[in-house]
gemmi code that builds the backbone of each chain (N, CA, C; Angstrom):
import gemmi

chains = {
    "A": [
        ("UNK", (111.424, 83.981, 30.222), (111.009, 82.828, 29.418), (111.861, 82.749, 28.155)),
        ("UNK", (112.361, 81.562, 28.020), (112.903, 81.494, 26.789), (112.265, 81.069, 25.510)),
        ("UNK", (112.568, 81.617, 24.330), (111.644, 81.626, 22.841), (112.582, 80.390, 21.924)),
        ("UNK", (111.410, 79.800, 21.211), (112.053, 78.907, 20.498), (113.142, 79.766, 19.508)),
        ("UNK", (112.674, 80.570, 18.849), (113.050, 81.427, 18.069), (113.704, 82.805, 17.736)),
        ("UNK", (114.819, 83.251, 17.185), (115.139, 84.768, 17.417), (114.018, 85.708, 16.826)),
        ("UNK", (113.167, 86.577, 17.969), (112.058, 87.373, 17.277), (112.295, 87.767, 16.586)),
        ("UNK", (113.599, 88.607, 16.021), (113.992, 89.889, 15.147), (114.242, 88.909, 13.971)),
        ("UNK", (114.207, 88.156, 14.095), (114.684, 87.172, 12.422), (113.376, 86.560, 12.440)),
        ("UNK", (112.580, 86.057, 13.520), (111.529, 85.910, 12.852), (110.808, 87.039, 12.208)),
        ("UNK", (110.775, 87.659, 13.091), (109.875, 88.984, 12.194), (110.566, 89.457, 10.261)),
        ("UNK", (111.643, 89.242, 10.435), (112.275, 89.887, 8.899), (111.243, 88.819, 8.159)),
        ("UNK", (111.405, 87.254, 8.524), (111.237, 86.152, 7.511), (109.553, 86.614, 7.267)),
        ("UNK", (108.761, 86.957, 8.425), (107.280, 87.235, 8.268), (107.533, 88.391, 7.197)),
        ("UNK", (108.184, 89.707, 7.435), (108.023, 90.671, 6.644), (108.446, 90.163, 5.100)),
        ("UNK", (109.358, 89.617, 4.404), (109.594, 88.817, 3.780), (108.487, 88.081, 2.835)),
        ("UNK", (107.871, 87.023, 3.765), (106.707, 86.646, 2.810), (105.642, 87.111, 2.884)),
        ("UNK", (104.857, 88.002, 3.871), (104.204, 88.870, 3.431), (104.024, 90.146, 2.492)),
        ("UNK", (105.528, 90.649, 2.224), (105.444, 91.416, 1.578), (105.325, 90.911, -0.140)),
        ("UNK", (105.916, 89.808, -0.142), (105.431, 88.909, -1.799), (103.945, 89.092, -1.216)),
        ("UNK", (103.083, 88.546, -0.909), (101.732, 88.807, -0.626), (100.619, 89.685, -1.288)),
        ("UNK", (101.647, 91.016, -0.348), (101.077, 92.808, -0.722), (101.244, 93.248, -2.039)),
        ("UNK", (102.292, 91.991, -3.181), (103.104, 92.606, -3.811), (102.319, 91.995, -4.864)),
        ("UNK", (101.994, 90.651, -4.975), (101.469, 89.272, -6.001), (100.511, 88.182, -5.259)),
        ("UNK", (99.697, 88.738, -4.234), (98.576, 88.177, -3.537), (98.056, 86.909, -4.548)),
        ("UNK", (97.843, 87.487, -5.841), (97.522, 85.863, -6.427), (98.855, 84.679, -6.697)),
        ("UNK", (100.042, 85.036, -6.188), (101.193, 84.512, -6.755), (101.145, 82.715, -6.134)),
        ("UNK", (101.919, 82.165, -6.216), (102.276, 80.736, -5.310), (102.724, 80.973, -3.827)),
        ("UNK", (101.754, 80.838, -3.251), (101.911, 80.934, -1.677), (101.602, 79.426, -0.955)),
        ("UNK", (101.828, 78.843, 0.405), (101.992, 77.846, 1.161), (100.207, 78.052, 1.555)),
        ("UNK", (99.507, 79.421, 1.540), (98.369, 79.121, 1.617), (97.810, 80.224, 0.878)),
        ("UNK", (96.236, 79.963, 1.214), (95.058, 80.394, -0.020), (94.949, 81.602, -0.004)),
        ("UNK", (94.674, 82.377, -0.542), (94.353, 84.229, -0.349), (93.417, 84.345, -1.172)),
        ("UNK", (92.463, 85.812, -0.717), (91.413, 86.688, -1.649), (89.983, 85.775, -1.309)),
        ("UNK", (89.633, 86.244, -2.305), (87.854, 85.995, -2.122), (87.491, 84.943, -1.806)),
        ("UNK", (88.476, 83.853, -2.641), (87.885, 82.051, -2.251), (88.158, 81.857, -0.931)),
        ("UNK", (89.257, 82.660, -0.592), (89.486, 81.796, 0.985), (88.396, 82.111, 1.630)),
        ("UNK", (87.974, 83.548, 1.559), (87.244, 84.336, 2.313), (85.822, 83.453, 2.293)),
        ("UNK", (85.000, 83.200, 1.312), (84.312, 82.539, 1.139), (84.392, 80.403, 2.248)),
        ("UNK", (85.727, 80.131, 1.503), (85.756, 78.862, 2.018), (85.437, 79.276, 3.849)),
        ("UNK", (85.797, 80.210, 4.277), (85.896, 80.686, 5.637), (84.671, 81.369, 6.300)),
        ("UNK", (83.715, 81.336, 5.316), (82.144, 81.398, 5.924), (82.099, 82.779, 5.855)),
        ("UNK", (82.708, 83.875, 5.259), (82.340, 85.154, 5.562), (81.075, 85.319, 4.812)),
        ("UNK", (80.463, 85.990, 4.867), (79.122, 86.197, 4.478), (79.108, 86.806, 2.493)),
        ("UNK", (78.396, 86.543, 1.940), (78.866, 86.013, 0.529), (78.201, 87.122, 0.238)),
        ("UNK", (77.011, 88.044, 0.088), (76.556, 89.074, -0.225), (77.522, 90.707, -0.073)),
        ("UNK", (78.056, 90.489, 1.341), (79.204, 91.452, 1.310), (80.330, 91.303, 0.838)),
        ("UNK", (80.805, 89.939, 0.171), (82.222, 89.801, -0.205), (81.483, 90.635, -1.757)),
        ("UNK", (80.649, 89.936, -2.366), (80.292, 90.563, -3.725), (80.377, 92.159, -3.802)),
        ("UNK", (79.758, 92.533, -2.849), (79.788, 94.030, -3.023), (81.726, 94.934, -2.619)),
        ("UNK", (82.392, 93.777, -2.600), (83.470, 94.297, -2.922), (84.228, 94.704, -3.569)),
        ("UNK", (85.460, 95.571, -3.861), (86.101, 95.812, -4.704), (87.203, 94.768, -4.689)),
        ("UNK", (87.611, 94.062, -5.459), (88.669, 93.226, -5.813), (90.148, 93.603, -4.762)),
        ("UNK", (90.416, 94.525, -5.214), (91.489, 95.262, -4.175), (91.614, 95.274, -3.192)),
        ("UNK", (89.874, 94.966, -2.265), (90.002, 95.388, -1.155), (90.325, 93.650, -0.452)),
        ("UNK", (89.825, 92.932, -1.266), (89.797, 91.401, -0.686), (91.080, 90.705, -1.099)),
        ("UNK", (91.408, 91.054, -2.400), (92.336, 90.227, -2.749), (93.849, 89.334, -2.259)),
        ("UNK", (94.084, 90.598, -1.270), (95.015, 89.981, -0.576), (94.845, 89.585, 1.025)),
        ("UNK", (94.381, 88.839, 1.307), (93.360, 88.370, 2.229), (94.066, 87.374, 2.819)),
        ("UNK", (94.679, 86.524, 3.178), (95.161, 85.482, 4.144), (94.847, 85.052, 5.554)),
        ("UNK", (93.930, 85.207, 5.682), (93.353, 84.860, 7.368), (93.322, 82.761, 7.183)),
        ("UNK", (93.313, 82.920, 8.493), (93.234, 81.531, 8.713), (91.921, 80.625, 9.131)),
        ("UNK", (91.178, 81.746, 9.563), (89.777, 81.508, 9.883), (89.338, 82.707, 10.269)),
        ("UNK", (87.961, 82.826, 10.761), (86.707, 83.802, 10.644), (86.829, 84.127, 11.889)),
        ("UNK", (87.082, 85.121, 12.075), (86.828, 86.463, 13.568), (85.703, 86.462, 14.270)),
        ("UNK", (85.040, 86.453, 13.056), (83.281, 86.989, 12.851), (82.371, 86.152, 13.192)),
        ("UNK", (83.068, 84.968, 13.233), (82.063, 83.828, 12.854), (81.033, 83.348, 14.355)),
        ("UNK", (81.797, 83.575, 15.708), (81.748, 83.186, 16.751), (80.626, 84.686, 16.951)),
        ("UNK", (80.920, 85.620, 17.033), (80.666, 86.984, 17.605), (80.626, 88.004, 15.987)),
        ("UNK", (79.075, 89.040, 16.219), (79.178, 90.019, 15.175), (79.255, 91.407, 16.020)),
        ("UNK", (80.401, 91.926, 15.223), (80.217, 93.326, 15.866), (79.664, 94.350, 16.233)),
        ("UNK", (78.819, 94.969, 17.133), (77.528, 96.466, 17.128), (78.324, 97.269, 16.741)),
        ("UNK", (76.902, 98.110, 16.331), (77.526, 99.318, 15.554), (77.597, 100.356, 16.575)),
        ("UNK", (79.150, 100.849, 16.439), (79.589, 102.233, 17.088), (80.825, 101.619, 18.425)),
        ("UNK", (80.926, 100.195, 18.124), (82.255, 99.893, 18.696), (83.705, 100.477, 17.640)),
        ("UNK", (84.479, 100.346, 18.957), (85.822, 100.929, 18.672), (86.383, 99.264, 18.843)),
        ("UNK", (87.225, 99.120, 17.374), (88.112, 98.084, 16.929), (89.528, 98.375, 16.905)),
        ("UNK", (90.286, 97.357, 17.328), (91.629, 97.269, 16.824), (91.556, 95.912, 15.933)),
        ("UNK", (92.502, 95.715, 14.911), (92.767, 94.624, 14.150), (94.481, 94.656, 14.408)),
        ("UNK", (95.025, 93.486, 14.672), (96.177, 93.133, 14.928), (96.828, 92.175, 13.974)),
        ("UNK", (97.617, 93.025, 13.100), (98.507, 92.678, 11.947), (97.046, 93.082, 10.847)),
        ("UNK", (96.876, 94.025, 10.581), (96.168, 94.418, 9.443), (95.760, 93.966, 8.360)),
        ("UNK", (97.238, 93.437, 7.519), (97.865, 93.074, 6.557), (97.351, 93.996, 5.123)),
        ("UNK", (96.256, 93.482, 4.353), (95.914, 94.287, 3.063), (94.134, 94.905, 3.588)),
        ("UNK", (94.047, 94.438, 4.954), (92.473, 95.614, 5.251), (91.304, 94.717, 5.134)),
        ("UNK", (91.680, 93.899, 4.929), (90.233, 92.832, 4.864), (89.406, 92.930, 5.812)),
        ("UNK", (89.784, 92.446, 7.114), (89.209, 91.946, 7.918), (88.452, 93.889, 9.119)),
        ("UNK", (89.473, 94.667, 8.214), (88.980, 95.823, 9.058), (88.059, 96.007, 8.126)),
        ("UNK", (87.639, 95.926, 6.781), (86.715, 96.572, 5.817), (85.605, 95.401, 6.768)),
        ("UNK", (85.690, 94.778, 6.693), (84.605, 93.562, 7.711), (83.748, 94.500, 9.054)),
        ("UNK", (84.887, 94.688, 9.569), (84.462, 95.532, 11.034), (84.080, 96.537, 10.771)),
        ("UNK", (84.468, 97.620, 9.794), (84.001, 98.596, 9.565), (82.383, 98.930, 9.093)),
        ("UNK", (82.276, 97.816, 8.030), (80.670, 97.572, 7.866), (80.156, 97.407, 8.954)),
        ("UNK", (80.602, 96.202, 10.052), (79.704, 95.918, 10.945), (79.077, 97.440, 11.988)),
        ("UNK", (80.577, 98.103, 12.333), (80.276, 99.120, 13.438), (79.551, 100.015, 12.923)),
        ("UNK", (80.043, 100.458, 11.648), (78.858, 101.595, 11.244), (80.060, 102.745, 10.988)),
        ("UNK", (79.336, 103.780, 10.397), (80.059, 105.273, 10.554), (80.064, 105.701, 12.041)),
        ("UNK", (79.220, 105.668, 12.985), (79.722, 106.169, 14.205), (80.854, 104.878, 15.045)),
        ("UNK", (81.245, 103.760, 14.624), (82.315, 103.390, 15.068), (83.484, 103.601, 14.600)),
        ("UNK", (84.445, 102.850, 15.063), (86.265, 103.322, 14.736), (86.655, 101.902, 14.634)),
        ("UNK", (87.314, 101.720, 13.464), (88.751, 100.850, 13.165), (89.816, 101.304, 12.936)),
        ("UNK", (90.785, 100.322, 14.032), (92.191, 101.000, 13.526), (92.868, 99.495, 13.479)),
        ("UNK", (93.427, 99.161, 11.977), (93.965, 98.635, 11.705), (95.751, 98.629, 11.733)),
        ("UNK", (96.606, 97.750, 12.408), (98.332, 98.035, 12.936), (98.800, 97.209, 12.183)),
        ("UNK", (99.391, 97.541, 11.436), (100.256, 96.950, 10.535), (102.199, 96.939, 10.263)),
        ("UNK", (103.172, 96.084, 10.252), (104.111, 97.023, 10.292), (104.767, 96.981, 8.816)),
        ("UNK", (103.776, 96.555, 7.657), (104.388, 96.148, 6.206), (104.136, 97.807, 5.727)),
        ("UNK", (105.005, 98.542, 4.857), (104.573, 99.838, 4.143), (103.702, 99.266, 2.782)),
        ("UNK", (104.118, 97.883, 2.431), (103.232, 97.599, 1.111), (101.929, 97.344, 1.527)),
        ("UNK", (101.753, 96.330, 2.653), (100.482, 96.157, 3.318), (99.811, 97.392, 3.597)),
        ("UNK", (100.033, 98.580, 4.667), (99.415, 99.627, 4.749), (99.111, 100.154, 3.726)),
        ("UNK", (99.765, 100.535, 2.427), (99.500, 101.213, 1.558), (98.045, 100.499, 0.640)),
        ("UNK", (98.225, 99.276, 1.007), (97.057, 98.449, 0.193), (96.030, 98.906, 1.059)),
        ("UNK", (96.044, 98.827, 2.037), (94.787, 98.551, 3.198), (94.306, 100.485, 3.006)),
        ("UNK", (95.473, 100.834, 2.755), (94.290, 102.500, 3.309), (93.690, 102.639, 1.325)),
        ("UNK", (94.438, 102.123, 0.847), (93.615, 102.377, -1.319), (92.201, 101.817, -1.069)),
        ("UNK", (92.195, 100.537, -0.219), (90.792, 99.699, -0.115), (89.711, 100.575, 0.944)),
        ("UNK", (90.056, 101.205, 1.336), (89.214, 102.342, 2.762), (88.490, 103.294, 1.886)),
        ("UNK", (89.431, 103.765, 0.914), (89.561, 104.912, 0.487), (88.610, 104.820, -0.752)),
        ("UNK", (88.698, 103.625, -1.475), (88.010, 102.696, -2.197), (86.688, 102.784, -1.972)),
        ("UNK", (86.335, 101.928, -0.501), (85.340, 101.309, 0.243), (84.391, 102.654, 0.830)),
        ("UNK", (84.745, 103.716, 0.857), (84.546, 104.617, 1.187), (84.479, 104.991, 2.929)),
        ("UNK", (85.495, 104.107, 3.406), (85.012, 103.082, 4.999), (86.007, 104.957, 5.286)),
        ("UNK", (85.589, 105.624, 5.881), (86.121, 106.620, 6.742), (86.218, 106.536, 8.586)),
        ("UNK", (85.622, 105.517, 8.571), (85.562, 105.142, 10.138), (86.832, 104.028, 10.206)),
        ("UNK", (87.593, 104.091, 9.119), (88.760, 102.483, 9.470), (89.739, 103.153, 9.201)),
        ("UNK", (90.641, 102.925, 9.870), (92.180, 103.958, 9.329), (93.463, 102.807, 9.949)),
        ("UNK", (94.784, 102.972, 9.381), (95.537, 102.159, 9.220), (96.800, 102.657, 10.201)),
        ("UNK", (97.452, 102.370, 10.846), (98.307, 102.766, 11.346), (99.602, 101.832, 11.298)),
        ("UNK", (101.141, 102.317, 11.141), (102.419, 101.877, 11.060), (102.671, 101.113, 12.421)),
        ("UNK", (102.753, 99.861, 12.724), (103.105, 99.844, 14.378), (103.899, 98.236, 14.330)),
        ("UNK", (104.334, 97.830, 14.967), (104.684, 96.578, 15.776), (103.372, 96.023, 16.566)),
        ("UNK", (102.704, 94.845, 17.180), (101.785, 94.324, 16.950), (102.287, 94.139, 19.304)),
        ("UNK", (103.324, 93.708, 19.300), (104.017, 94.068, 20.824), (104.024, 95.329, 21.310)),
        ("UNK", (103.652, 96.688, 20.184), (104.021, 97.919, 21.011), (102.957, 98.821, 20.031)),
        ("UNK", (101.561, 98.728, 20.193), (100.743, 99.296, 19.397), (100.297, 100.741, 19.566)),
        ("UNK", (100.202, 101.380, 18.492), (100.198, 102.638, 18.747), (98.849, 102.858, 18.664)),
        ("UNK", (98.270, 102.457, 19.647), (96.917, 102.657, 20.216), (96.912, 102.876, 21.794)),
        ("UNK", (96.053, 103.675, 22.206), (95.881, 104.088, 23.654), (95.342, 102.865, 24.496)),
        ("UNK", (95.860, 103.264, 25.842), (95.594, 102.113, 26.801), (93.891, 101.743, 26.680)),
        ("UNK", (93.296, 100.607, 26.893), (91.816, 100.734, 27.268), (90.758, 101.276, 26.014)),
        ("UNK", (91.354, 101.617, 24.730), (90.642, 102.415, 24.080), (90.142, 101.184, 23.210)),
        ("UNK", (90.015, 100.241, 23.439), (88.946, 99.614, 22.089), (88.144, 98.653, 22.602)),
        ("UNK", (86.706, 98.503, 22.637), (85.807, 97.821, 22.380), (86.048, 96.614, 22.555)),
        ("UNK", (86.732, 96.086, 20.941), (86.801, 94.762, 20.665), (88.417, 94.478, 20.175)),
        ("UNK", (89.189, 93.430, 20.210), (90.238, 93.324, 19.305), (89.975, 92.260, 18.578)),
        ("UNK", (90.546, 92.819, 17.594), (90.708, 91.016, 15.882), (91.976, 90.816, 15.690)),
        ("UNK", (92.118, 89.676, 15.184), (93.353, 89.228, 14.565), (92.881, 87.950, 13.597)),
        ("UNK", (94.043, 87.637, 12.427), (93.768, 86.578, 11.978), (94.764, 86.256, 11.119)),
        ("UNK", (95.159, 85.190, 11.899), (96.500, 84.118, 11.411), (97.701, 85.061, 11.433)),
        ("UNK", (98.023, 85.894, 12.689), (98.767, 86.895, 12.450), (99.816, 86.243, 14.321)),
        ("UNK", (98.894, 86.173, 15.140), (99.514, 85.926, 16.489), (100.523, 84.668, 16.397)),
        ("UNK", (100.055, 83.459, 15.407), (100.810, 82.159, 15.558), (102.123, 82.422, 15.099)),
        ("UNK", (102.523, 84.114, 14.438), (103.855, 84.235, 13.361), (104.338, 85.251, 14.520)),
        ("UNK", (104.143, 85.266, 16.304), (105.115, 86.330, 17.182), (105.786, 85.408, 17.735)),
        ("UNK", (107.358, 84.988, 18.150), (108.079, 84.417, 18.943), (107.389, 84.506, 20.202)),
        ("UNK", (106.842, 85.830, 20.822), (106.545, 85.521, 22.050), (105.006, 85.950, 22.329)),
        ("UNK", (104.397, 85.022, 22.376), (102.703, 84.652, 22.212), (102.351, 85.594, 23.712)),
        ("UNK", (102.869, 85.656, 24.751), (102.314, 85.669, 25.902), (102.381, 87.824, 25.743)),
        ("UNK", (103.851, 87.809, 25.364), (103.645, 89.431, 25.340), (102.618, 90.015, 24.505)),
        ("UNK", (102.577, 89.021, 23.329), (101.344, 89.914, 22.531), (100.224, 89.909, 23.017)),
        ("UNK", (99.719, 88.401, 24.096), (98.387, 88.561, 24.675), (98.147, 89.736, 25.592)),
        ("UNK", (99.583, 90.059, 26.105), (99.277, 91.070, 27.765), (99.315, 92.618, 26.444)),
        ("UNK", (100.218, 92.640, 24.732), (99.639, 93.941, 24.817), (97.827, 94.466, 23.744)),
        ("UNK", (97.595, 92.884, 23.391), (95.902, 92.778, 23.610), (95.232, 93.591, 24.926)),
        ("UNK", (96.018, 93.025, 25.936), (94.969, 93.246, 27.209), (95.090, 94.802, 27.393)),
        ("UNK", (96.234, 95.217, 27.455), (96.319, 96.722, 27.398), (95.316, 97.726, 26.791)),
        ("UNK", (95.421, 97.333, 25.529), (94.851, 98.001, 24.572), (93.394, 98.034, 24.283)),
        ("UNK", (92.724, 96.713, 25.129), (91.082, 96.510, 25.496), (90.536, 97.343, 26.927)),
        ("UNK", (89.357, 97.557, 26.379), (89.128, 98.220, 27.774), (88.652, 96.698, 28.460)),
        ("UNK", (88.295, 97.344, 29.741), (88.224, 96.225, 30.600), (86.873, 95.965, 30.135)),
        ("UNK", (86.197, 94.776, 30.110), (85.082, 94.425, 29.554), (84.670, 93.834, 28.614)),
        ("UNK", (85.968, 94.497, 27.098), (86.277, 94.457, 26.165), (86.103, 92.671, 25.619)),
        ("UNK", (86.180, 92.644, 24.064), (86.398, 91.345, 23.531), (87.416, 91.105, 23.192)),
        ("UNK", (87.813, 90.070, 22.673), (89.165, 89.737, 21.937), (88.517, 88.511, 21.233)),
        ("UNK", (88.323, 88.542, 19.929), (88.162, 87.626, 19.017), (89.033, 87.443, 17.789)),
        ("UNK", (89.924, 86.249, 17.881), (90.271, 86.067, 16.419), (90.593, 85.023, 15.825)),
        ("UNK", (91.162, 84.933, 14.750), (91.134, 83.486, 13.937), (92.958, 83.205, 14.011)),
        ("UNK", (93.076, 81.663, 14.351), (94.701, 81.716, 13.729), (94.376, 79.896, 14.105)),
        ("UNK", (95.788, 79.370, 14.171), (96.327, 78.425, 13.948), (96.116, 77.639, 14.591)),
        ("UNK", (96.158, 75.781, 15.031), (96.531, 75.339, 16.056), (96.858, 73.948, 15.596)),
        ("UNK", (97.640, 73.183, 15.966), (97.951, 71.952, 15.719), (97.891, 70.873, 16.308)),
        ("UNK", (97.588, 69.561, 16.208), (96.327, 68.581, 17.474), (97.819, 67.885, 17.748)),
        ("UNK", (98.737, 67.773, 16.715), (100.266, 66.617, 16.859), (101.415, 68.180, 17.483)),
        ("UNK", (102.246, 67.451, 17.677), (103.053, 68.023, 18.790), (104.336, 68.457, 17.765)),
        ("UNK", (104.684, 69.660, 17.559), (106.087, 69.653, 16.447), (107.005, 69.808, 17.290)),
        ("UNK", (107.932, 69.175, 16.170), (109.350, 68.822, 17.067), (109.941, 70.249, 17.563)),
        ("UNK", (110.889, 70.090, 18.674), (111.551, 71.580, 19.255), (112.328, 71.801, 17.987)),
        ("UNK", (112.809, 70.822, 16.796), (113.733, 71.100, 15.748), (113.478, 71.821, 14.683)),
        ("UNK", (112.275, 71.567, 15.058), (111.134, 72.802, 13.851), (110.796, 73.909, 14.688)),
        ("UNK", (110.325, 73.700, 15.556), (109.732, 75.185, 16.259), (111.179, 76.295, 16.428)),
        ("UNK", (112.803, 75.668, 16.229), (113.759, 76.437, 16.079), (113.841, 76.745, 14.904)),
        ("UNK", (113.521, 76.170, 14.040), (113.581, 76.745, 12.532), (113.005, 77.464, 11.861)),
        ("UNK", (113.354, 79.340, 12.175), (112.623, 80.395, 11.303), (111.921, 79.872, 9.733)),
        ("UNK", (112.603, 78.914, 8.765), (112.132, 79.341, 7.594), (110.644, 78.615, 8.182)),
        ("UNK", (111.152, 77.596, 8.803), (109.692, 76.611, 8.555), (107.884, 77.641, 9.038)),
        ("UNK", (108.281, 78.271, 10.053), (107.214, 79.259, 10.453), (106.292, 80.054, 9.673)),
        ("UNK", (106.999, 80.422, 8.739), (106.235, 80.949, 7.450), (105.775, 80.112, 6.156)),
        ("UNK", (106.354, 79.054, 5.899), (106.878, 77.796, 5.245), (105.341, 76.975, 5.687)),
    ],
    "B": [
        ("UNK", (97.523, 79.898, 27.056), (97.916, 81.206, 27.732), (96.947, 82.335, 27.668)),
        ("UNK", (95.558, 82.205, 27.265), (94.227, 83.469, 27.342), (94.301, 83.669, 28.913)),
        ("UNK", (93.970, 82.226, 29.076), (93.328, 82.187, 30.755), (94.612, 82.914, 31.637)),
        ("UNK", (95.937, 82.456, 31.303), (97.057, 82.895, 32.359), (97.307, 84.404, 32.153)),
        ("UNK", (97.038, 85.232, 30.975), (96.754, 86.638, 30.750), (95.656, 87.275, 31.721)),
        ("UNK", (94.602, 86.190, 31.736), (93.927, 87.078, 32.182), (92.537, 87.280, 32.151)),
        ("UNK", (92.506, 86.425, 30.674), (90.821, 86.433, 29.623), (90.486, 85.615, 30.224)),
        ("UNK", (88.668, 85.270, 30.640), (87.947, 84.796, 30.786), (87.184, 84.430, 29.586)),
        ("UNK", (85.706, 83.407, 29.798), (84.854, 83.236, 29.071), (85.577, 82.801, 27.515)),
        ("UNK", (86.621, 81.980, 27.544), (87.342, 81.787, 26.615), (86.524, 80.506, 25.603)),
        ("UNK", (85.938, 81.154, 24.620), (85.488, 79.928, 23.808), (86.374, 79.839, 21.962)),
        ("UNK", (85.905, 78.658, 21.515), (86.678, 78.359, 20.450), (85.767, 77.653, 19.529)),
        ("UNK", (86.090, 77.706, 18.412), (84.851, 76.841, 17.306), (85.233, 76.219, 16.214)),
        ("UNK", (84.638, 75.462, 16.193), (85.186, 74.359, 15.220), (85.922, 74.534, 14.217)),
        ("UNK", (86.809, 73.932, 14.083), (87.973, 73.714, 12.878), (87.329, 74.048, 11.335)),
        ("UNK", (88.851, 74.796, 11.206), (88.320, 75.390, 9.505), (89.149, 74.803, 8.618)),
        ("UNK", (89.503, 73.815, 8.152), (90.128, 73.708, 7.148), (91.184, 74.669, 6.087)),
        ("UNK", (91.559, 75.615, 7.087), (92.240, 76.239, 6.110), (93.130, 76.045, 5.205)),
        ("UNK", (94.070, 75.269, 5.324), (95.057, 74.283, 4.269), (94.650, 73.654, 3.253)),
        ("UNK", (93.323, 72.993, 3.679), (92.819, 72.346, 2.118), (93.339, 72.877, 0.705)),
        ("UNK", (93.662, 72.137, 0.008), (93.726, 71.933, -1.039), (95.285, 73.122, -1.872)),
        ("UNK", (95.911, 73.580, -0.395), (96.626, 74.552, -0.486), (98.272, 74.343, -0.833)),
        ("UNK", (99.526, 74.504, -1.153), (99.880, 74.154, -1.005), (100.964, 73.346, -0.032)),
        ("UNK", (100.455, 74.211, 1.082), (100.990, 74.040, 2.549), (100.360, 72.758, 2.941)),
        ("UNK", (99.250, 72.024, 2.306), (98.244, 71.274, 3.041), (99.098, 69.861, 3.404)),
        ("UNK", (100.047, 69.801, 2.834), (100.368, 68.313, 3.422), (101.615, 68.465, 4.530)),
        ("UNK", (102.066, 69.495, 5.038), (102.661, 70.345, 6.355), (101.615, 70.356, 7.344)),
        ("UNK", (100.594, 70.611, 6.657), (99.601, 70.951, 8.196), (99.036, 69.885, 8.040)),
        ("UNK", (98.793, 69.013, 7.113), (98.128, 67.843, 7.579), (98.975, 66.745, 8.295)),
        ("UNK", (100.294, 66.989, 8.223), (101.428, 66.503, 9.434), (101.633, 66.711, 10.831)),
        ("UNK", (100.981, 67.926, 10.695), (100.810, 68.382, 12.347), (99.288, 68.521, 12.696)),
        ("UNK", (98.230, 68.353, 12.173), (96.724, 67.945, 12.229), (96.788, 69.899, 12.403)),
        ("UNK", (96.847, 70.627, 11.613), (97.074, 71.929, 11.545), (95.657, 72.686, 11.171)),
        ("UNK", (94.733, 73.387, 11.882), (93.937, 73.819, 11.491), (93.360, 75.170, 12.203)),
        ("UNK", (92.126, 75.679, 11.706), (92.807, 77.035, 11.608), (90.995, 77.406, 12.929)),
        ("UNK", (90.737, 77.830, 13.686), (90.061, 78.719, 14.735), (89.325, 80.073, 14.956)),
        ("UNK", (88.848, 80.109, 15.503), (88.186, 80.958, 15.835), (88.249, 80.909, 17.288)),
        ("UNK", (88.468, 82.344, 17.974), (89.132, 82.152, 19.733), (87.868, 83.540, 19.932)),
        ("UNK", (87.541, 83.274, 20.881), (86.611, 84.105, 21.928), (86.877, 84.149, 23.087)),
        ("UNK", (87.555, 86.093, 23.262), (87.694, 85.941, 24.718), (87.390, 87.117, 25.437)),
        ("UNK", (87.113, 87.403, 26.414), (86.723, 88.411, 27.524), (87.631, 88.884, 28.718)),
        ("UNK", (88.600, 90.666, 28.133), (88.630, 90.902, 29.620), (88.010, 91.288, 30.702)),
        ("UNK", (87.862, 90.758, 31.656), (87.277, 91.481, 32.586), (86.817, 92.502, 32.968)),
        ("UNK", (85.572, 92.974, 33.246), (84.995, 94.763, 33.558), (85.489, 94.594, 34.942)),
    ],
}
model = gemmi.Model(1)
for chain_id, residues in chains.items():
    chain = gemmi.Chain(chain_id)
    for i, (resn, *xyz) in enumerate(residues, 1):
        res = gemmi.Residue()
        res.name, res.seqid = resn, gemmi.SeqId(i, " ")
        for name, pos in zip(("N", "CA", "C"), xyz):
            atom = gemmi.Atom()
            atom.name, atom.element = name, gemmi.Element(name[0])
            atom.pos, atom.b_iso = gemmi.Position(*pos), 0.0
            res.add_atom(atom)
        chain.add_residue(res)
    model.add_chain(chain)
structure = gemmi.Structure()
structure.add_model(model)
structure.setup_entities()
């Protein structure tokens, strides 16, 4: 199959403006971050309060994981593209201390945010791992549930990341997450154009 | 592409406005750009 886009340059341009993100989360971004979004996005307003600033602040999801499906406690999570830990500090409340989050990230500024907010949060059941989001360093079949949010619409190739979702779920498993979609049709002249993707 | 992976029981929920008031919002309001919630099931 051919990709609109060169993955390896898309991926730099993602690493790129995410890492302004990890770096100045309140800075001028193309979209909203931290608590308001979180809020505008229906997360539940009693647990955003009991947060630490740090742990939300850099927050960029596109919509609510959660919103469709809540997690039991003592499932095993993956979160796909991590970013600053939000959405795993989310899961982590939900599952409990006898569940597992593992949040994949491949930013070092992002990880480093996401494990201060754990560590913070006192969440010992959520842990962060270095990975590519196509080649996750998680075991076949080993999770419960998978999340993502606003992270899948930024891979050149949508279909490999779904088959290494499927891998990584056990059979049975969920896959819930939040991202993008557009009702008008963009031109092939844009869908070739790395900046615009992040843009 | 859920269903051609593989996922079943594929549901989705109403549009979130994520762009509002953002500064991306008049990009995505060019492409009617909005933001989801996806529910899906692999198979036991």
């Amino acid at each position: 199959m051919s990709l609109s886009v060169d993955p390896l340059k898309l991926r730099e341009e993602v690493k790129k403006k995410y890492r302004e993100v990890a770096l100045d989360p309140g800075g001028e971004h193309h979209f909203h971050t931290g608590r308001a979004l979180a809020r505008h996005l229906g997360y539940d307003e009693r647990m955003l309060e009991a947060m630490p600033e740090e742990a939300v602040e850099s927050f960029a999801g596109v919509a609510n994981p959660f919103s469709l499906r809540r997690l039991d406690p003592g499932q095993r999570v993956v979160d796909v593209g991590s970013g600053g830990g939000f959405d795993c500090f989310v899961a982590g409340l939900q599952v409990g201390p006898v569940g597992r989050v593992v949040g994949v990230d491949m930013l070092d500024e992002m990880l480093s945010r996401a494990r201060r907010g754990a560590q913070r949060m006192g969440l010992d059941q959520v842990e962060f791992r270095e990975g590519l989001i196509e080649d996750m360093p998680v075991d076949s079949g080993w999770a419960d549930v998978v999340i993502s949010n606003g992270v899948i619409n930024l891979c050149a190739d949508k279909r490999a990341t779904f088959e290494e979702i499927w891998r990584v779920l056990r059979p049975g498993g969920t896959l819930q997450f939040g991202d993008i979609a557009n009702g008008r049709p963009v031109p092939e002249s844009a869908r070739a154009n790395v900046d615009l993707w992040t843009a | 592409m859920l269903s051609e992976v593989g996922f079943v029981d594929v549901r989705v929920s109403e549009p979130f406005d994520t762009f509002g008031g953002a500064r991306g919002e008049a990009k995505a309001r060019a492409f009617e750009v909005y933001g989801y919630t996806f529910l899906a099931r692999r198979p036991g």
